[in-house]
MITORDO-936078 format. One line per 5 residues: number of its first residue (from 0); for each residue x, y, z of C-alpha. Coordinates in nm, 4 decimals, m for minus. Layout:
NUM> X:Y:Z  ...
This chain:
0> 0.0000:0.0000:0.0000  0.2819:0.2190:0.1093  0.4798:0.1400:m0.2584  0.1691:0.2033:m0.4499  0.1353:0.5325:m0.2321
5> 0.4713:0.6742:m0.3129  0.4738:0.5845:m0.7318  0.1246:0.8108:m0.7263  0.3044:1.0699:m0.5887  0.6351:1.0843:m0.7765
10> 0.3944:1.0403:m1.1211  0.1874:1.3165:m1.0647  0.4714:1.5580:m0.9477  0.6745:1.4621:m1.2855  0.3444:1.5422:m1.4594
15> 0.2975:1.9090:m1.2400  0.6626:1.9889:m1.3174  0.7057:1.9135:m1.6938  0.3981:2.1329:m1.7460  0.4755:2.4207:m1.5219
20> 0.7845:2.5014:m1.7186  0.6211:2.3873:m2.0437  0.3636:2.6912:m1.9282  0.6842:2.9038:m1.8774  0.8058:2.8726:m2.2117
25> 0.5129:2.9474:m2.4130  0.4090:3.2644:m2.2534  0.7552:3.4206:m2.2333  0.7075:3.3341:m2.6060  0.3917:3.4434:m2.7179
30> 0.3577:3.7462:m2.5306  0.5919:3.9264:m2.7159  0.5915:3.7618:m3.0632  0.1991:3.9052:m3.1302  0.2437:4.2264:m2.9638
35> 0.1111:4.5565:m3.1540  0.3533:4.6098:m3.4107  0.4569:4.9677:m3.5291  0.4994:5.1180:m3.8279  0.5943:5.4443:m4.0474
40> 0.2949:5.5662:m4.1802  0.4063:5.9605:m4.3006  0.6044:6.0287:m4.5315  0.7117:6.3584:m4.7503  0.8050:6.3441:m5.0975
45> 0.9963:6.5616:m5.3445  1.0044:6.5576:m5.6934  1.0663:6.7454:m6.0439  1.0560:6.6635:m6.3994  0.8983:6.7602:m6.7001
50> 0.5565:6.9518:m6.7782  0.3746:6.9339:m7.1496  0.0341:7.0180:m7.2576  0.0383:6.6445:m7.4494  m0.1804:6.3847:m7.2827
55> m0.2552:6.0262:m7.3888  m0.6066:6.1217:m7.3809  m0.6039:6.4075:m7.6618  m0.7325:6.4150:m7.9858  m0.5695:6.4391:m8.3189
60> m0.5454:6.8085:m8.3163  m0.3872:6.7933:m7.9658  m0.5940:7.0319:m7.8306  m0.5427:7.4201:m7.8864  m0.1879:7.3281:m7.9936
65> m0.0703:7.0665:m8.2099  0.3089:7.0820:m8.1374  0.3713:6.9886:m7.7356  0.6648:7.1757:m7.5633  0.8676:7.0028:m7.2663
70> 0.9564:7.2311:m6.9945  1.0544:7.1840:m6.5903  0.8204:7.1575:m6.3276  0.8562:7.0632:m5.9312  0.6570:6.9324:m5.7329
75> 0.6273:6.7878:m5.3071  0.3494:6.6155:m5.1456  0.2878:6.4642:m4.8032  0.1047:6.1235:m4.7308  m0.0703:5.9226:m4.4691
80> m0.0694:5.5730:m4.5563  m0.3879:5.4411:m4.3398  m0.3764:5.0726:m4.4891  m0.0850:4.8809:m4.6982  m0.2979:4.8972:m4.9900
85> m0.4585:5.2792:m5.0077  m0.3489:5.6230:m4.8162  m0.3827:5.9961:m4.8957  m0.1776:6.2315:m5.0056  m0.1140:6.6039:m5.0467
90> m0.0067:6.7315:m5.3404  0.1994:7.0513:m5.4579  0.3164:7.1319:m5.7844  0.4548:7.4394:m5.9867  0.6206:7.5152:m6.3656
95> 0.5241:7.5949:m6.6763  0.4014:7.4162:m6.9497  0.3912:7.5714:m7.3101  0.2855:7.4440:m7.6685  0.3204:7.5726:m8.0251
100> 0.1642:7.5648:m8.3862  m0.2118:7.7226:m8.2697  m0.4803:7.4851:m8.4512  m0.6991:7.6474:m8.6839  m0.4111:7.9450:m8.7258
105> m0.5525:8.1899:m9.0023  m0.2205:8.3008:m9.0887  0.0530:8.1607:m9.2922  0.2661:7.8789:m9.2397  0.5671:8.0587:m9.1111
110> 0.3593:8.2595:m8.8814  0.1765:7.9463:m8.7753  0.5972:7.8236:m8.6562  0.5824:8.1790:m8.4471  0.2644:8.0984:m8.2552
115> 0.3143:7.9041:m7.8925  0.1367:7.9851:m7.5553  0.3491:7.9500:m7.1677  0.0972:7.8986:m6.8629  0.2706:7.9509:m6.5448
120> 0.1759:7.7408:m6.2642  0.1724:7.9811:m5.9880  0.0886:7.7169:m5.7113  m0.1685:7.3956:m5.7461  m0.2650:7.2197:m5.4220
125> m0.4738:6.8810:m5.4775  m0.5938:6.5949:m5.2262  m0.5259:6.2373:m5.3764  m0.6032:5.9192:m5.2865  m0.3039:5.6565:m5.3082
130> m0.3743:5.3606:m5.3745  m0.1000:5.0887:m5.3472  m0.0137:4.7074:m5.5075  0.0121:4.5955:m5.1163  0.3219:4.3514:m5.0791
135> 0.1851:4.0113:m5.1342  0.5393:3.8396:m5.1250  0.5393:3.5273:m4.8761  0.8661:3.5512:m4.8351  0.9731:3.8922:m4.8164
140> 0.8216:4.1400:m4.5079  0.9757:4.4539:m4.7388  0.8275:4.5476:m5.0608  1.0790:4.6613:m5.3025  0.8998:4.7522:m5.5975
145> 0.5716:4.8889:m5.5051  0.3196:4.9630:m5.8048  0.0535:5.2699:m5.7496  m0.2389:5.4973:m5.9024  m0.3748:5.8225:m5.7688
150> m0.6614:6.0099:m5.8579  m0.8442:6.3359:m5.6493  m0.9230:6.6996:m5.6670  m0.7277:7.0059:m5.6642  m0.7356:7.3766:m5.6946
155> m0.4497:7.5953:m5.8788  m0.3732:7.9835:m5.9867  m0.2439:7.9958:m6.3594  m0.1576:8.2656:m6.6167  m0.1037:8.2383:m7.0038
160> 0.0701:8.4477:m7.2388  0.0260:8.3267:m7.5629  0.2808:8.4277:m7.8272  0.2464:8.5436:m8.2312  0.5062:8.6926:m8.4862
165> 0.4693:9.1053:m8.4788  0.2508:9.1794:m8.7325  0.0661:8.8400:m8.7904  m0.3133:8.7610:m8.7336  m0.4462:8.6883:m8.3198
170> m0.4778:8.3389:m8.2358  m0.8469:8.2580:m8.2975  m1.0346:8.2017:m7.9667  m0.7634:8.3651:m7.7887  m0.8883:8.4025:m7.4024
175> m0.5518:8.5268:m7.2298  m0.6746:8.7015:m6.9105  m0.3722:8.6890:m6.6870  m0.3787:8.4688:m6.3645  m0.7275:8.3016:m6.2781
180> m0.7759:8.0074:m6.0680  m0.9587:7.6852:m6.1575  m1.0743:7.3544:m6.0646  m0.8648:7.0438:m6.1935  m0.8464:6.6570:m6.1364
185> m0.5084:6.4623:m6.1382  m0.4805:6.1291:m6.1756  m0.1684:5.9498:m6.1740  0.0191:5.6215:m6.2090  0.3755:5.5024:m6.0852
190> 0.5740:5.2904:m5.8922  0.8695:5.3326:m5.5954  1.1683:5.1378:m5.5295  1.2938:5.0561:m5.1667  1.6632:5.1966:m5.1176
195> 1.6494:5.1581:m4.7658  1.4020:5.1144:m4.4806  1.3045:5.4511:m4.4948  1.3825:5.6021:m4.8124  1.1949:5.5349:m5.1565
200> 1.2953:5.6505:m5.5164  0.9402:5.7904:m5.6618  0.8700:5.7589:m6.0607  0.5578:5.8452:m6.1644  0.3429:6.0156:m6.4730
205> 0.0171:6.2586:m6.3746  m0.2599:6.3645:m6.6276  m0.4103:6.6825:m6.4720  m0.7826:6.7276:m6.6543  m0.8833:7.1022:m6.5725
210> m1.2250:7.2290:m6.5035  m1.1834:7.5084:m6.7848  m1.1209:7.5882:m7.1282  m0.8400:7.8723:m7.1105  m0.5553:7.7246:m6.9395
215> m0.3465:7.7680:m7.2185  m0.5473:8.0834:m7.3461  m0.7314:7.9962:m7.5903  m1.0808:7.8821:m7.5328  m1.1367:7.6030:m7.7649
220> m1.3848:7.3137:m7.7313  m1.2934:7.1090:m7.4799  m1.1556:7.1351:m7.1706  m0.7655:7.1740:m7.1225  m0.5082:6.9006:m7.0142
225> m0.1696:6.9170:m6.9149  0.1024:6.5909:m6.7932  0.3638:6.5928:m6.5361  0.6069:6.3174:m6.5728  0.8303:6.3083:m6.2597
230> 1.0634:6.1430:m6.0519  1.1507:6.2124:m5.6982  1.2319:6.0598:m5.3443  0.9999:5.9738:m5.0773  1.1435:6.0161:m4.6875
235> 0.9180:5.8353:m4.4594  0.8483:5.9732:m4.0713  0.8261:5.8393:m3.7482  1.0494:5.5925:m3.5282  1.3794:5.4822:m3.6789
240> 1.3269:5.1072:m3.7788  1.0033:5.0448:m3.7894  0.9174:4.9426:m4.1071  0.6831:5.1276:m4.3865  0.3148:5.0211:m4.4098
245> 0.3195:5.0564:m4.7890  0.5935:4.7726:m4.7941  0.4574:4.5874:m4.5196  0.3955:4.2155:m4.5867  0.1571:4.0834:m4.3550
250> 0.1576:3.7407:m4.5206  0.4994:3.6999:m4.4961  0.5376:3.8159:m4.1743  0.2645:3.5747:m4.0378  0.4749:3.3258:m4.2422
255> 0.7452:3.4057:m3.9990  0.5826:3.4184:m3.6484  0.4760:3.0774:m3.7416  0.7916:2.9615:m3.8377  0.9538:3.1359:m3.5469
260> 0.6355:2.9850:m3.3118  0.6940:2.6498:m3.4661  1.0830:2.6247:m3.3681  1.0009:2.7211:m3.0303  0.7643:2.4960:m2.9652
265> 0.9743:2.1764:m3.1199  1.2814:2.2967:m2.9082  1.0170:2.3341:m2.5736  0.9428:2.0099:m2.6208  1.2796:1.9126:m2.6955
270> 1.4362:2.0423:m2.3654  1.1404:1.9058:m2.1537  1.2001:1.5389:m2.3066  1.5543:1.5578:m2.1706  1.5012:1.7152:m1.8850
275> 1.2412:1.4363:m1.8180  1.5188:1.1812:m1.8756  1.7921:1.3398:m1.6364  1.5467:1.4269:m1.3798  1.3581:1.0819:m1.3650
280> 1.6351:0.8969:m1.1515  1.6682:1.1759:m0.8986  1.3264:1.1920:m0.8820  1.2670:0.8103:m0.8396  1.5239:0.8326:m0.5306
285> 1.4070:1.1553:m0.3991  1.0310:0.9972:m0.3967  1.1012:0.6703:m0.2787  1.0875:0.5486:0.0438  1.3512:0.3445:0.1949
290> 1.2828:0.2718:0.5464  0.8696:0.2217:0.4831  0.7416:0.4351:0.7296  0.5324:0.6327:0.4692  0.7283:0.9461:0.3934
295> 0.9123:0.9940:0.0786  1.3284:1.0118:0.1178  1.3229:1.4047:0.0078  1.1051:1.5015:0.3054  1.2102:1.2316:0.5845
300> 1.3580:1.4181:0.8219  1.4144:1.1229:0.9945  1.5987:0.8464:0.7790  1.6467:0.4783:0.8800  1.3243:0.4751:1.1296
305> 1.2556:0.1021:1.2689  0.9777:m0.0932:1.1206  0.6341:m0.0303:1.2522  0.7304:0.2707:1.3927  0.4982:0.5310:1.4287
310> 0.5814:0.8625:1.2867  0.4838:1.2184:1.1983  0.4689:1.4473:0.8476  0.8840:1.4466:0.8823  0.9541:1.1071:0.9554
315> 1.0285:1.1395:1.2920  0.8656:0.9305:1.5582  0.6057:1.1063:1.7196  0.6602:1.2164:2.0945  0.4408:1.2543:2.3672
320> 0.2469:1.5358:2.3588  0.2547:1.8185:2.5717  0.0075:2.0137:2.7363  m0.0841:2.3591:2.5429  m0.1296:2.6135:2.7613
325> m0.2980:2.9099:2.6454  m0.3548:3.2805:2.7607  m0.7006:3.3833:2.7097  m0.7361:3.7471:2.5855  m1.0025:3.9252:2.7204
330> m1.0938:4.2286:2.5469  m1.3276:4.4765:2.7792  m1.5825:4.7251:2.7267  m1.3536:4.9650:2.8139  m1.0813:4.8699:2.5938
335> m1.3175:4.8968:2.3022  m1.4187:5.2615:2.3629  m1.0376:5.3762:2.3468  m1.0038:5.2093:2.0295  m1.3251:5.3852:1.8957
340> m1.2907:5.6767:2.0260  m0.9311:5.6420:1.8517  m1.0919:5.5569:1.5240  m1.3646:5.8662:1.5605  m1.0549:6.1091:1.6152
345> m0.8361:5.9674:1.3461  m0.8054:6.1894:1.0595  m0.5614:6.2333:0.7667  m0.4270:6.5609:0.5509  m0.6179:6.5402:0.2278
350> m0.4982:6.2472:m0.0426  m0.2185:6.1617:0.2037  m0.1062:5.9166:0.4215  0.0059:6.1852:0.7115  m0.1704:6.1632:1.0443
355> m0.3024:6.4886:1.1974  m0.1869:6.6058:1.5099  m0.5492:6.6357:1.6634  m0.5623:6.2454:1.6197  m0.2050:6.2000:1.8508
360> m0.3763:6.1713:2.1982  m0.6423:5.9261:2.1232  m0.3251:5.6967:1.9400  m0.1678:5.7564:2.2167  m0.4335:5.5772:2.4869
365> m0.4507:5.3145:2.2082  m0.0518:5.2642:2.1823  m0.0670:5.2263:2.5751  m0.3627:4.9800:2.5679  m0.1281:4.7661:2.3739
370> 0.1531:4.8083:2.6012  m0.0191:4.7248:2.8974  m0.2236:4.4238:2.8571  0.0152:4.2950:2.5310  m0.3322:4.2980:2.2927
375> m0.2611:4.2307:1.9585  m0.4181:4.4891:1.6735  m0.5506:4.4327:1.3080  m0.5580:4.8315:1.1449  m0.7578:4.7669:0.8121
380> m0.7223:5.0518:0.5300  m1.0116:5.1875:0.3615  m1.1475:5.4590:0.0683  m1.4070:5.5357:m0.1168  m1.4473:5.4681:m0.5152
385> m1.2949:5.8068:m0.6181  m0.9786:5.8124:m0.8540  m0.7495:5.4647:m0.9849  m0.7896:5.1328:m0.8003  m0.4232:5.1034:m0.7698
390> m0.3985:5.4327:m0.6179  m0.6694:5.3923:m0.3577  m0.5334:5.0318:m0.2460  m0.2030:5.2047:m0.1820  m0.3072:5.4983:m0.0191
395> m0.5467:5.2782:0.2168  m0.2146:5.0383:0.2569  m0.0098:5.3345:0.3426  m0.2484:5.4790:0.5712  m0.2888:5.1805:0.7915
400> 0.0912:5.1410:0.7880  0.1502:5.5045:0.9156  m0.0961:5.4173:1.1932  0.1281:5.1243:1.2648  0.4363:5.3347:1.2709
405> 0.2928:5.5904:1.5249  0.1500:5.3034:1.7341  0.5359:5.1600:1.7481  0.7041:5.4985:1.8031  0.4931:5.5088:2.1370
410> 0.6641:5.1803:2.2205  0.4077:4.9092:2.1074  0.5846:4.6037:1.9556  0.5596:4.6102:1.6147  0.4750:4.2383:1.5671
415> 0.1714:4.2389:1.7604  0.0384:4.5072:1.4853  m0.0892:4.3874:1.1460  m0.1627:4.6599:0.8979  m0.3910:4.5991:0.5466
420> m0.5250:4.8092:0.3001  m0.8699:4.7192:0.1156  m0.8922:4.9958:m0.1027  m1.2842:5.0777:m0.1798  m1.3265:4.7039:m0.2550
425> m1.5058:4.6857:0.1439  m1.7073:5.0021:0.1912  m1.9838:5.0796:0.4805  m2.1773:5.2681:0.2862  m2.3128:5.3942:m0.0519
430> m2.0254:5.5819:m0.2810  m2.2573:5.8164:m0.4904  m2.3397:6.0825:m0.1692  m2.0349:6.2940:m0.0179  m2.1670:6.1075:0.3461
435> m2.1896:5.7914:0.2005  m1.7935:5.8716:0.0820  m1.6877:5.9504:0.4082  m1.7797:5.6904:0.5726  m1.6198:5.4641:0.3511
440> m1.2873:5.6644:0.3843  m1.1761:5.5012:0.7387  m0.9084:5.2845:0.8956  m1.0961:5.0061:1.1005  m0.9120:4.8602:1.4830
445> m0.9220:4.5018:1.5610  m0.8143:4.4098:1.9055  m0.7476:4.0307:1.9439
């Protein structure tokens, strides 16, 4: 019976063991592998290149000028990626764009050569939605190449001068009126390269479609159009190394965790097997039980104990008892009204754990109570529901232990006085009336 006793016992605490530290393991894993991740998610951008009133979507006339010109232009934005796949995006741009060879010129051919118009951006601002070929890669958390289109709304001031040879007819339709502002819609396509974690090379081509028919000063009979082809670099913001959301994999970072989650677990498992095998002898010895008396060899205190032997939790063979003799405390009538009359008195500065001085001489009966007939004394910490939980169970904690601390500088030993706080998780009364408050804010004596 013994035998059969002691294998229960060394079987289950094997079992208890292996999985406590299996436990261990696994959340000193896990808590950290799926914590909130953080990522760059502004960015600015800067960019130039060149400006032409030729769009892929123009007719065969090209507009109000058949001959496109190529001239400079610059351009910044900034952006706020919300999700890999789409953000938003502030756009800037400036330059000029020009053209030549008016359509439907009256003059001659050489005069028709001498005719050209030059808007000058003054300043365009437009709000664009970017929208992003997310990183799909299953191996790769960084997107190198990352695909995009744009498309919004945006609001510029322009001026055209349009230009003839001295002498020769007006362009027909002409509309030059100096600077106006107008309405315009850009959309755009492109693509960035990854240079580094935080930097991106930006190349990308914009067809701006403006709400009006004199951009380039003539009025004709459709609305104008003007491209931006550009290339640039893209600086993202926020905390150094933390990655970009636009080139943010989550597929192949899931791919990872697992992977990572995966190796963990097999080398858990691993270290538990073998320390299962080392273990298991000392354990076998430590649980047996080589004299038979009923207590395992790691907690006999009392090896080697005779057969049949009777013996207690250690091992050791039990002794005759002796008498207990114990002091009944009596706690009177009397002694109770010093300790509520303490309790009434005892008041606190405001949010603090310092005692009043009007609150000394009623401690003070208390703290010679104590002395005199050795009573032991229970102070229990209390507040009402206002402010943090963890700030009220400290202040009741430190409250009760300041009352301790006078009660022991007046010469009561400190071991006779226990000191708890309960926080508002205990109160006397309701929480929602100032009364009801104040009653709950209290620091309750036990004499025992």
């Amino acid at each position: 019976m013994k035998s059969n006793i002691t294998k229960t016992a060394m079987i289950v605490s094997l079992v208890g063991l292996s999985s406590h530290l299996f436990a261990q393991d696994m959340s000193s894993d896990t808590t950290k592998r799926f914590d909130k991740k953080s990522f760059r998610t502004w960015s600015i951008g800067l960019n130039g290149g060149m400006l032409t009133h030729y769009t892929p979507f123009n007719n065969r006339s090209n507009g109000d000028f058949y001959t496109p010109t190529e001239s400079w232009g610059y351009g910044a934005y900034v952006k706020k990626q919300i999700v890999p796949g789409f953000g938003i995006q502030a756009d800037f741009l400036a330059g000029k764009v020009r053209g030549m060879r008016a359509n439907n010129y009256p003059g001659t051919q050489a005069q028709l050569d001498q005719t050209g118009f030059t808007t000058s951006i003054d300043w365009s601002a437009a709000l664009s939605a970017n929208f992003t070929i997310a990183n799909l890669s299953l191996n790769q958390k960084k997107n190198i190449l990352s695909p995009y289109a744009t498309i919004g709304a945006g609001y510029m001031s322009s001026g055209a001068t349009l230009r003839t040879e001295a002498g020769a007819p007006a362009i027909a339709n002409a509309t030059n009126q100096g600077f106006h502002e107008n309405w315009f819609v850009p959309v755009g396509a492109g693509f960035k390269l990854g240079i580094s974690n935080g930097v991106n090379i930006d190349l990308g081509y914009n067809v701006n479609f403006v709400k009006g028919k004199n951009f380039d000063g003539v009025s004709g009979a459709a609305n104008d159009r003007f491209s931006y082809a550009h290339a640039g670099v893209e600086i993202a913001l926020g905390k150094k190394g933390a990655p970009q959301l636009q080139n943010f994999s989550p597929i192949a970072a899931l791919r990872e965790q697992s992977a990572a989650e995966s190796a963990e677990l097999r080398r858990a498992l691993s270290t538990e097997e073998q320390n299962r095998l080392r273990d298991q002898e000392q354990y076998a010895k430590d649980m047996g039980d080589d004299d038979g008396d009923g207590v395992a060899n790691k907690f006999d205190k009392c090896p080697g104990t005779p057969a049949n032997t009777q013996v207690d939790g250690a091992g050791c063979p039990l002794k005759t008892p002796r008498p207990i003799v114990t002091e009944k405390v009596i706690v009177t009538e009397a002694d109770r009204r010093v300790v509520d009359e303490a309790i009434k008195n005892l008041e606190f500065d405001l949010g603090k754990a310092t005692i009043r001085s009007t609150s000394f001489n009623t401690l003070n009966r208390v703290a010679a109570l104590l002395v005199e007939k050795n009573f032991s004394l229970k102070l229990a910490g209390h507040t009402d529901n206002t402010g943090s939980m963890a700030l009220n169970l400290r202040l009741s904690k430190e409250r009760a232990e300041s009352v301790k601390a006078y009660l022991v500088s007046q010469g009561v030993n400190a071991s006779r006085v226990e000191a708890t706080g309960y926080g508002p998780n205990q109160p006397i009364a309701t929480n929602k009336t100032a009364a009801g408050r104040q009653q709950n804010r209290r620091v309750e004596f036990t004499l025992y």
